[in-house]
C-alpha positions as CSV (number, residue, x, y, z in Angstrom):
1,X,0.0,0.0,0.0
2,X,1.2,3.6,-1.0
3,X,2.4,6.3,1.9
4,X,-1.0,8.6,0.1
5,X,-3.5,5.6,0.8
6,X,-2.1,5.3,4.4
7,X,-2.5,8.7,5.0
8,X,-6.0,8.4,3.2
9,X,-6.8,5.6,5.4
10,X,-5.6,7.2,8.5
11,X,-7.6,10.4,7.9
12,X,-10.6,8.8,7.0
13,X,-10.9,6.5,10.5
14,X,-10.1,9.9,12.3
15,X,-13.3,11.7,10.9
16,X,-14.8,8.8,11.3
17,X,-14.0,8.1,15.3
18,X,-14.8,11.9,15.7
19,X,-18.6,10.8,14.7
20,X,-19.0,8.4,16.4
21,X,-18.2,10.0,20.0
22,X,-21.2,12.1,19.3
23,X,-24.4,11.1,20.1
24,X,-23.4,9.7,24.0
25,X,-26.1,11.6,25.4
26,X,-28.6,9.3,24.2
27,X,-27.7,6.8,26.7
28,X,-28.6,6.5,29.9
29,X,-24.5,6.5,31.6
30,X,-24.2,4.3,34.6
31,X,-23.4,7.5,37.0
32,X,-27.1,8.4,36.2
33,X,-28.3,4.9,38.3
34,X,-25.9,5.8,41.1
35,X,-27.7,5.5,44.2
36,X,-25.9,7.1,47.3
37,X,-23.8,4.6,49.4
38,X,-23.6,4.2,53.4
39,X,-21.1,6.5,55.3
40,X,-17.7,4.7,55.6
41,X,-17.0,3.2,59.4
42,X,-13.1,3.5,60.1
43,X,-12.4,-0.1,62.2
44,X,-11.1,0.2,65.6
45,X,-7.9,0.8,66.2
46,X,-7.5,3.3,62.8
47,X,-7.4,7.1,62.7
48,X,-10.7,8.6,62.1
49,X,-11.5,10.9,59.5
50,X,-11.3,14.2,59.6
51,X,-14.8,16.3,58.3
52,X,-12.7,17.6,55.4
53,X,-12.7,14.3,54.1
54,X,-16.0,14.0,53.2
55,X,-17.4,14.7,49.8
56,X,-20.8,15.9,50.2
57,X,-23.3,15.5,47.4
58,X,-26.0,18.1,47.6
59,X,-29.7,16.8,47.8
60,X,-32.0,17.4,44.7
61,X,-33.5,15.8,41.7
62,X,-31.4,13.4,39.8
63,X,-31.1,12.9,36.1
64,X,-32.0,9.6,35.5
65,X,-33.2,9.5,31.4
66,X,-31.1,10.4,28.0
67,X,-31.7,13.3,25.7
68,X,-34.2,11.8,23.0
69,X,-32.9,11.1,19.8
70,X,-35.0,14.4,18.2
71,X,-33.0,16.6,20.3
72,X,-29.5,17.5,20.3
73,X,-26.7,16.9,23.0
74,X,-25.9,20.2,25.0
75,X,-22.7,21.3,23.8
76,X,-21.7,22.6,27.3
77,X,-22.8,20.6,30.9
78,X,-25.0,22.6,33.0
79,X,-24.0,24.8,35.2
80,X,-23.3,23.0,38.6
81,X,-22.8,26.1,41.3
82,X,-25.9,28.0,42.1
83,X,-25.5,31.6,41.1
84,X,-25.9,34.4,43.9
């Protein structure tokens, strides 16, 4: 095979991977089943942990469904910090 069809060939599958990443919100991900967890117990004996340890996830209505295929993705996530 020639050096110009490799480079062809090469171009080609990199458009091609660049469509195909499009599209993912149409899929429910598997961080939308998350459920929260229990609060982690440190065994006898260990060093507790401190309060800045923990990650706390605000309360509120989760997103559990996919964009519908009529729609388009969001180009940009929504905004996560409350404005004041």
């Amino acid at each position: 095979m020639s050096m110009g069809r490799i480079l062809l060939l090469a171009v080609c599958v990199a458009f091609l991977s660049g469509c195909a990443a499009k599209g993912r919100c149409h899929k429910v991900r598997e961080y939308q089943k998350a459920e929260p967890g229990k609060e982690i117990t440190v065994p006898e004996g260990l060093a507790p942990l401190e309060q800045t340890d923990k990650i706390v996830v605000p309360e509120g209505e989760r997103n559990q469904s996919s964009v519908p295929r009529k729609e388009k993705c969001p180009e940009f996530p929504p905004e996560y910090f409350r404005q004041q």
